[in-house]
C-alpha positions in Angstrom: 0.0 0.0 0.0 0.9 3.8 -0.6 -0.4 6.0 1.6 -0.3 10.1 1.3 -2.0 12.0 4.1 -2.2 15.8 5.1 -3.4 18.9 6.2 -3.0 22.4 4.8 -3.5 25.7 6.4 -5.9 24.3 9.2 -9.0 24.3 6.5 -8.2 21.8 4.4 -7.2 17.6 5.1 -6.6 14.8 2.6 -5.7 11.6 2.4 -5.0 9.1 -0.8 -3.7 5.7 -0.9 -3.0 2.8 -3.9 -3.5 -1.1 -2.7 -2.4 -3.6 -5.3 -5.5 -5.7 -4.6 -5.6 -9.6 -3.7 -5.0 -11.1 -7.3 -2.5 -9.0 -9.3 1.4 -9.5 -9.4 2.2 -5.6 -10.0 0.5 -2.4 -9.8 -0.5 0.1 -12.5 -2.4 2.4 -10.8 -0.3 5.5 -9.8 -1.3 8.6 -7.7 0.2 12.3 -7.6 -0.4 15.0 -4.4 1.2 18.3 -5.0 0.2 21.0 -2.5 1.7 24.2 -2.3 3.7 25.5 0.4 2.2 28.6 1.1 -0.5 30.8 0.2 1.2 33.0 -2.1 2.3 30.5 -3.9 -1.3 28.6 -4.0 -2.8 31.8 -5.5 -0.6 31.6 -8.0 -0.8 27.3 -8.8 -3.5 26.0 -6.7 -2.9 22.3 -5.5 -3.2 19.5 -7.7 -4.5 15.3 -7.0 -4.2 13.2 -10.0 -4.8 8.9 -10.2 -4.3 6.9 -13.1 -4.7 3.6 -14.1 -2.4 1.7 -16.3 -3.3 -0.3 -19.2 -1.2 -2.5 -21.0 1.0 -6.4 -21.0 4.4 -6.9 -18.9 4.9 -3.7 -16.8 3.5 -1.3 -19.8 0.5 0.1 -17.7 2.4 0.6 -14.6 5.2 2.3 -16.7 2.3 4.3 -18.1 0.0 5.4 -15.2 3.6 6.3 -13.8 4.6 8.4 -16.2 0.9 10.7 -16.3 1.9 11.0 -12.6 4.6 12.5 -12.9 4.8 14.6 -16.3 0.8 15.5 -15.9 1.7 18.1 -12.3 4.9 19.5 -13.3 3.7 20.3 -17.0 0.7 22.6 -14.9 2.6 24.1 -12.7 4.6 24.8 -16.1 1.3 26.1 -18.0 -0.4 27.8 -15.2 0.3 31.2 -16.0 -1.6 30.6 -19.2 -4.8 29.9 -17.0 -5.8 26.5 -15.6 -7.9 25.2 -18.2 -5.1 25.9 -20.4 -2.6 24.3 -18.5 -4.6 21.1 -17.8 -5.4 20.7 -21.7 -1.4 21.3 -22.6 -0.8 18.8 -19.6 -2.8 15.9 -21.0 -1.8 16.2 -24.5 2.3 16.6 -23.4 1.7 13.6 -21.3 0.1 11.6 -24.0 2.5 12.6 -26.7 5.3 11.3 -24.4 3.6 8.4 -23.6 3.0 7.4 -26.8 6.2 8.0 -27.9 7.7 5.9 -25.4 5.1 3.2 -26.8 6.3 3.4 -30.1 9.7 3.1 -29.7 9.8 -0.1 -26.9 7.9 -3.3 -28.9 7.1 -4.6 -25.0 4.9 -1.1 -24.4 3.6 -0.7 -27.8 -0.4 0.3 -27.5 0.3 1.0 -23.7 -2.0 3.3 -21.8 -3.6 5.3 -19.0 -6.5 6.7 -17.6 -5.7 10.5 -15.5 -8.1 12.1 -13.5 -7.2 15.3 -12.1 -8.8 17.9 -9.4 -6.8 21.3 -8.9 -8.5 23.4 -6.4 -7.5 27.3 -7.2 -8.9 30.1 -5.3 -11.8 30.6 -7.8 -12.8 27.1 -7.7 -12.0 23.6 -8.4 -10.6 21.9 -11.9 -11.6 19.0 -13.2 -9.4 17.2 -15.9 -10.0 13.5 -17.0 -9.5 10.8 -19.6 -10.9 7.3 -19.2 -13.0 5.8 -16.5 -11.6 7.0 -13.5 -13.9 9.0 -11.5 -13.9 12.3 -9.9 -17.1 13.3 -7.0 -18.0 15.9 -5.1 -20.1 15.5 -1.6 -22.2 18.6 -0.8 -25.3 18.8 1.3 -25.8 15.3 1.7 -25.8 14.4 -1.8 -22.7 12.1 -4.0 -22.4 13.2 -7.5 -20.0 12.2 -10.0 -18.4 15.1 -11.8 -16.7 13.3 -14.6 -18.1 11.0 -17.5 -16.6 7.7 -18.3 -14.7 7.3 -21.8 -16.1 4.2 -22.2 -18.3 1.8 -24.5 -21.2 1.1 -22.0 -21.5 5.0 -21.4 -21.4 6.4 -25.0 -23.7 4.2 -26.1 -26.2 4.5 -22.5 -26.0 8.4 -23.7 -27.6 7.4 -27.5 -31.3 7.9 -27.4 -32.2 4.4 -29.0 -30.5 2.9 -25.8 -31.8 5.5 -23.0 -34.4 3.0 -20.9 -32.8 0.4 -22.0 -29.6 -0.8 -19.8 -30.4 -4.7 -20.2 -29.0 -4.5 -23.9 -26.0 -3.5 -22.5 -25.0 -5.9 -19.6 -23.0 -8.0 -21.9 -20.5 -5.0 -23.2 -17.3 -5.4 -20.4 -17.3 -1.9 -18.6 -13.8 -1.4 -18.6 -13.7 -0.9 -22.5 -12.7 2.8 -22.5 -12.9 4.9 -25.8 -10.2 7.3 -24.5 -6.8 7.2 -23.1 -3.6 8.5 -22.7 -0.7 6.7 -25.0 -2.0 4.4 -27.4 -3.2 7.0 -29.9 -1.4 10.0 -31.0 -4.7 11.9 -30.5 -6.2 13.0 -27.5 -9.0 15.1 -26.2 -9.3 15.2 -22.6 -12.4 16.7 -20.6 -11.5 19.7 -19.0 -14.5 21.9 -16.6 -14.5 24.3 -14.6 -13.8 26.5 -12.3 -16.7 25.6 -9.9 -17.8 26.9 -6.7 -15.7 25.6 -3.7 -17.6 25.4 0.3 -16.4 24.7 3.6 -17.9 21.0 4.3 -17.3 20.2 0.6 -15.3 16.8 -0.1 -14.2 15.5 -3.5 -12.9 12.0 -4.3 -10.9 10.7 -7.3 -10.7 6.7 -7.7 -9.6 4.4 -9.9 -12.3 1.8 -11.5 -10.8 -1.1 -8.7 -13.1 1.2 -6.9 -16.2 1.7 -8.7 -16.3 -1.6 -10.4 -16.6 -3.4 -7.4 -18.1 -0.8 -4.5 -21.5 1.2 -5.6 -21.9 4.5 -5.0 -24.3 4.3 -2.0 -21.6 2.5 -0.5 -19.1 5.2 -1.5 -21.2 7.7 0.0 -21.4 6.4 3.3 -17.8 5.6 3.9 -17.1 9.1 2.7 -19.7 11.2 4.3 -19.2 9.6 7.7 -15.3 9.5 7.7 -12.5 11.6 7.7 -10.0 11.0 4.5 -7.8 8.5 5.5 -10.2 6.3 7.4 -12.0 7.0 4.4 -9.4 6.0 1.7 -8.3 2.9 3.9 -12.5 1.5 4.3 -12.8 2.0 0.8 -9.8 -0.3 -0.1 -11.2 -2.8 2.2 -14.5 -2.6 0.3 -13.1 -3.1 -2.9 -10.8 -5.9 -1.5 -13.6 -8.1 -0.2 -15.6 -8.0 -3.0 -12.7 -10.1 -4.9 -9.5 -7.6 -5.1 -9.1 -8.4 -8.8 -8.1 -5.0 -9.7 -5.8 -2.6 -8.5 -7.7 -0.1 -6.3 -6.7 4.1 -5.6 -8.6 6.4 -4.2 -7.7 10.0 -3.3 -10.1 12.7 -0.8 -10.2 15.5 -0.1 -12.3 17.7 2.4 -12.4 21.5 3.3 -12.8 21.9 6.4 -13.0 25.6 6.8 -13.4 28.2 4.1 -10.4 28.6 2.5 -7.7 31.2 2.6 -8.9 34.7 1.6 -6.2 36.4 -1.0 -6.1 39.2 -3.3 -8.4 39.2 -6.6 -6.2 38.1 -9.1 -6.8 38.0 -12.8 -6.1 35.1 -14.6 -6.3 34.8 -18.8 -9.1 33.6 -20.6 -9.2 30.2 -21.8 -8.9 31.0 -25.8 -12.0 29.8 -27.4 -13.0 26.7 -29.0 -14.7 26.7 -32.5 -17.4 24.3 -33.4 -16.1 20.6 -35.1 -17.6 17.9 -36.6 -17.0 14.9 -34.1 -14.6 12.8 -35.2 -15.5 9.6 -37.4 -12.6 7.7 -37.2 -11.7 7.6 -33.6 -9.4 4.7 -32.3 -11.9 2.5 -30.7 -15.2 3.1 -32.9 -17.8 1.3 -31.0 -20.1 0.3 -33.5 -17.1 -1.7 -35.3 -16.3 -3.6 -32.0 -19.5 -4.9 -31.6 -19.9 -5.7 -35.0 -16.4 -7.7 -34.6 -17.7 -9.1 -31.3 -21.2 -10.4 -33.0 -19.1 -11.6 -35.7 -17.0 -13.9 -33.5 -19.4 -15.1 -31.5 -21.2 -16.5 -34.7 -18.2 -18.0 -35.4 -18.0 -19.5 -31.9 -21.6 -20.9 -32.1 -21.4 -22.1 -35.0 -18.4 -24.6 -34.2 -21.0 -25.7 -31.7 -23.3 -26.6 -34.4 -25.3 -24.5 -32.8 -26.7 -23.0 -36.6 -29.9 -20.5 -35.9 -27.9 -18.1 -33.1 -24.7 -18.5 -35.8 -27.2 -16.8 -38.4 -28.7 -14.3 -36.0 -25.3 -13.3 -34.1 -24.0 -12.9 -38.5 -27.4 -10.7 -39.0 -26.6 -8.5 -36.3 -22.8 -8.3 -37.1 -24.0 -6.9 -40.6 -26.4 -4.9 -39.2 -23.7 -2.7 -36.7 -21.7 -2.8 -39.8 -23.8 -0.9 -42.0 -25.1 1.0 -39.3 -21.5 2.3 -38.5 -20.9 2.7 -42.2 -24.2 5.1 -42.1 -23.3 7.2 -39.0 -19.8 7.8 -41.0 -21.6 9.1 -43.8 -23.9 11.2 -42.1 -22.6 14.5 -40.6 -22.5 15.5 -36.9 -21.7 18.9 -35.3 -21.2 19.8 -31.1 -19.9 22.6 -29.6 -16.5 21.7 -28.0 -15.8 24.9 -25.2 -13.9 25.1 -22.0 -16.3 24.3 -19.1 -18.0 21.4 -21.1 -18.9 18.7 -20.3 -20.5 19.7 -17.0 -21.2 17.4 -14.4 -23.0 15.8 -12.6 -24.0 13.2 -14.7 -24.9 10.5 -11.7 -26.1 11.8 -8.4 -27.3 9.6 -4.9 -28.0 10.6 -1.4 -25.2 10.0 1.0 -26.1 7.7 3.5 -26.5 9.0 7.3 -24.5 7.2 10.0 -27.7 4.8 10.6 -27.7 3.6 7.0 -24.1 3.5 6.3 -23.8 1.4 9.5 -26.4 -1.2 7.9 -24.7 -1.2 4.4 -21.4 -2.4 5.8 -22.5 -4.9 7.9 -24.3 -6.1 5.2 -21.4 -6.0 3.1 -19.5 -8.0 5.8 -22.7 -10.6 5.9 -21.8 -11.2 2.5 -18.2 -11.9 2.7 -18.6 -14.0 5.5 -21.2 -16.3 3.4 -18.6 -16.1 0.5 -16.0 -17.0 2.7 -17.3 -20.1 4.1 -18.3 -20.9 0.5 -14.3 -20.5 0.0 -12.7 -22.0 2.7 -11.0 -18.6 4.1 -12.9 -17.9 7.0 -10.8 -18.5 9.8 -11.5 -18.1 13.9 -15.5 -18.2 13.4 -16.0 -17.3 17.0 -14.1 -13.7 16.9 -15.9 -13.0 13.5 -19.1 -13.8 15.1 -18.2 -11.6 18.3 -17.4 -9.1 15.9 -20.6 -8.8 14.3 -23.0 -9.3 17.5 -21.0 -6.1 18.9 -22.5 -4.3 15.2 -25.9 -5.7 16.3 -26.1 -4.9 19.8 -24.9 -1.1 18.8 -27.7 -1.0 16.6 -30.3 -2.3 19.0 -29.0 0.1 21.1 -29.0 3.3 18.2 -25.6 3.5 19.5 -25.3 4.0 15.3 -21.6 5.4 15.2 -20.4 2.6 17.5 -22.3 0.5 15.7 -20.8 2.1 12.2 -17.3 1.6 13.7 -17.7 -1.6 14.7 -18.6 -2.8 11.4 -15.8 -1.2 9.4 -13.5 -3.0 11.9 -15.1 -6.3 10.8 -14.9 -5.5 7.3 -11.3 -4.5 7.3 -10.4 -8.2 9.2 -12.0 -10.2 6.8 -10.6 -7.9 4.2 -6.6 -8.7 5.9 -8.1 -12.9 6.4 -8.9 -12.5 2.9 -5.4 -11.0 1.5 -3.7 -13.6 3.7 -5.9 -16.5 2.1 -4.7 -15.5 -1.2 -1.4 -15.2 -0.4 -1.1 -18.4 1.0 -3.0 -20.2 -1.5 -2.8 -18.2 -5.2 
C-alpha cells in the first residue's frame, strides 16, 4: 500500500492511498499530491491530485500510469500562468505525446495506456481534468455526485437515445472498455471543466475503476460522508478488497474543512475559445465496429458448436452494426466543444447517514462471510461472530456510530483474512 495524508492551512485535510488488490502481481495504478507551500504560492498554482490507471501487458500500464503522474503536475505548474484550463489541456496532450512515444519506440509497451483524473483546487474554484474511466465526486449537502463521464463503451452508447431505458441491452459490453486514453493514440482530447464553486464542508474523491467496479456508490457515499480521509481512503480499499480484489484499487479525498484562505483578486487569462467541429469519425476505438467484430465472432463461436440459428442471428446483427457504423460515417455531426463542457453531474445519490451507512457495511460483511465459508478462508468463526454481534447490539442500542465503527472493523479483518488467504493459496 501507498499512503499520502495531510493537512494544509488548518481548513483543508486529505488523504490518498493505492492497494495492489488480492490477485494481481504488479501495480498500475499510480497517484500524484502536490500542495503548495504557502498561500502566495497557492494563489498563484492552486494544489493538484491526479490517479491513473495503467493499461497495458508486462509492466506497460504501470510504466504508463507512472509516467501521467509524474509529467501531468509538473507540466501545470509549467502552464499555469496561461490559465488552468489551459494548463490542464497542454498537460494531458504533453503527457500523451510522451507516452505514446515511449510506446512506439519499446515493442514490449507498444499500444500502452492510462487513464488520468485530475482535481486542482484554485482560489476561484475547483478543476476537473480526466481521460478514461476513473472518477472524480464531489459530496455537498448530503448528496454524492459524479463530476466526470466515463470514456467508455457502455456510457457512449447508454448516452444514444435508441438505448436510454434500455440498460439490459448493455450488460453484456465489459465496462472497462474505455474509448479514450492516454498513449495508445497520437490523439487526444481530454475533458476539461471548470472552475466551480468551492464550500467549507465540501469533499471531492478521485478513484480508480478497482473502486467503482466493485463498490456502488451508496456505498461510497457512506464511507465518505461519515469519515474523515484517510479512514475514508483505507474503508474504501477494504470494500473493494472483499468484493474479490481483482483489480488494482486508488482512491484520493479530499475535504475543506473551513473556508479557504482569503487572497487578493487576481486576474487570470481567458481560456482562448473553441470553435465548433464535426465529431470525429474515425476515432481509435469506434464502438459500432467492435460490436460488429464481437457479434461476428461469436457467430463464429456458435457455429463450431453446431449451434446454426444463433450462428445466423449473431451474423445478422454483425452486418447490421456494420452498416449502421458505415451510415453514421456518412452522415454528418456537429457539437460545440468549449472550456467548461462537459458539465457534471451526470450521476447523483444521497449520501447515507450514520444509521444507514452502518447497515450497508454490515451487510457487506454478511456477505463476505457467506462467501468465505463458501471458499474455505474464514478462519477463527467465534471472533468473527463476536465481531458482528458487537455491530448488532450497537444498533439495537442506536448506538449507530459505535455501531458504524464496529462494522468497518469487521470489514477490514475479513478484508486482511482474505489477503492472507490468497497469499497463501494463489
Amino acid at each position: 500500500m501507498m499512503l499520502e495524508k495531510g493537512t494544509w492551512q488548518n481548513c483543508l485535510e486529505y488523504a490518498a492511498l493505492s492497494d495492489i488488490g488480492l490477485r494481481r502481481e504488479n501495480n498500475q495504478d499510480h497517484l500524484a499530491v502536490s500542495l503548495s507551500r504557502d498561500v502566495d504560492i497557492w494563489q498563484k498554482q492552486g494544489h493538484l491530485w491526479l490517479v491513473a490507471d495503467g493499461m497495458g501487458a508486462h509492466a506497460a500500464g504501470e510504466l504508463a500510469s507512472k509516467l501521467a503522474a509524474d509529467l501531468i503536475p509538473t507540466l501545470f505548474f509549467k502552464y499555469v500562468g496561461l490559465g488552468a484550463v489551459e494548463a490542464l489541456r497542454r498537460a494531458f496532450l504533453e503527457a500523451n505525446a510522451e507516452v505514446f512515444r515511449r510506446g512506439r519506440a519499446n515493442p514490449e509497451f507498444y499500444n500502452m495506456g492510462t487513464t488520468a483524473t485530475v482535481l486542482v483546487l484554485l482560489p476561484e474554484g475547483v478543476y476537473y481534468g480526466h481521460v478514461g474511466d476513473s472518477r472524480a465526486y464531489r459530496l455537498r449537502d448530503k448528496q454524492f455526485a459524479q463530476w466526470t463521464r466515463d470514456h467508455s463503451v457502455v456510457w457512449e452508447l447508454r448516452e444514444r437515445p435508441e438505448y436510454r431505458g434500455n440498460a439490459h441491452d448493455l450488460a453484456g459490453i465489459p465496462k472497462n472498455w474505455i474509448t479514450r486514453s492516454i498513449g495508445p493514440s497520437e490523439e487526444l482530447e481530454p475533458d476539461i471543466s471548470g472552475p466551480f464553486e468551492v464550500l467549507p464542508g465540501d469533499t471531492y474523491l478521485l478513484c480508480t475503476d478497482g473502486l467503482t467496479g466493485r463498490v456502488s456508490d451508496e456505498e461510497i457515499a457512506a464511507v465518505v460522508g461519515n469519515y474523515p480521509p484517510q479512514a475514508a481512503v483505507k474503508i474504501l480499499c477494504d470494500l473493494a478488497n472483499l468484493r474479490g480484489g481483482q483489480d488494482n484499487t486508488t482512491v484520493a479525498v479530499v475535504h475543506l474543512r473551513e473556508p479557504l484562505p482569503e487572497v487578493a483578486a487576481e486576474p487570470r487569462p481567458a481560456p482562448p475559445p473553441v470553435p465548433a467541429r464535426r465529431l470525429d469519425r474515425t476515432s481509435p476505438l469506434p464502438i459500432g465496429w467492435i460490436l460488429s467484430a464481437v457479434c461476428l465472432l461469436g457467430s463464429l463461436i456458435v457455429l463450431i458448436m453446431n449451434l446454426l440459428i444463433p450462428a445466423v442471428v449473431l451474423l445478422l446483427g454483425a452486418a447490421a452494426l456494420a452498416i449502421a457504423q458505415w451510415a453514421r460515417k456518412k452522415s454528418p455531426a456537429v457539437r460545440r466543444a468549449t472550456s467548461d463542457s462537459p458539465i457534471g453531474p451526470f450521476v447523483e445519490v444521497p449520501a447515507p447517514d450514520v444509521t444507514e451507512a452502518a447497515q450497508k457495511l454490515l451487510a457487506i460483511a454478511r456477505e463476505a462471510r457467506l462467501e468465505a465459508r463458501q471458499t474455505g478462508w474464514e478462519e477463527d468463526v467465534p471472533s468473527l461472530d463476536e465481531m458482528e454481534r458487537e455491530v448488532e447490539s450497537a444498533v439495537k442500542g442506536r448506538r449507530y456510530r459505535e455501531a458504524l465503527d464496529a462494522a468497518a472493523a469487521l470489514v477490514h479483518e475479513l478484508a486482511e483474512r482474505q489477503r492472507v488467504f490468497f497469499k497463501r493459496y494463489y
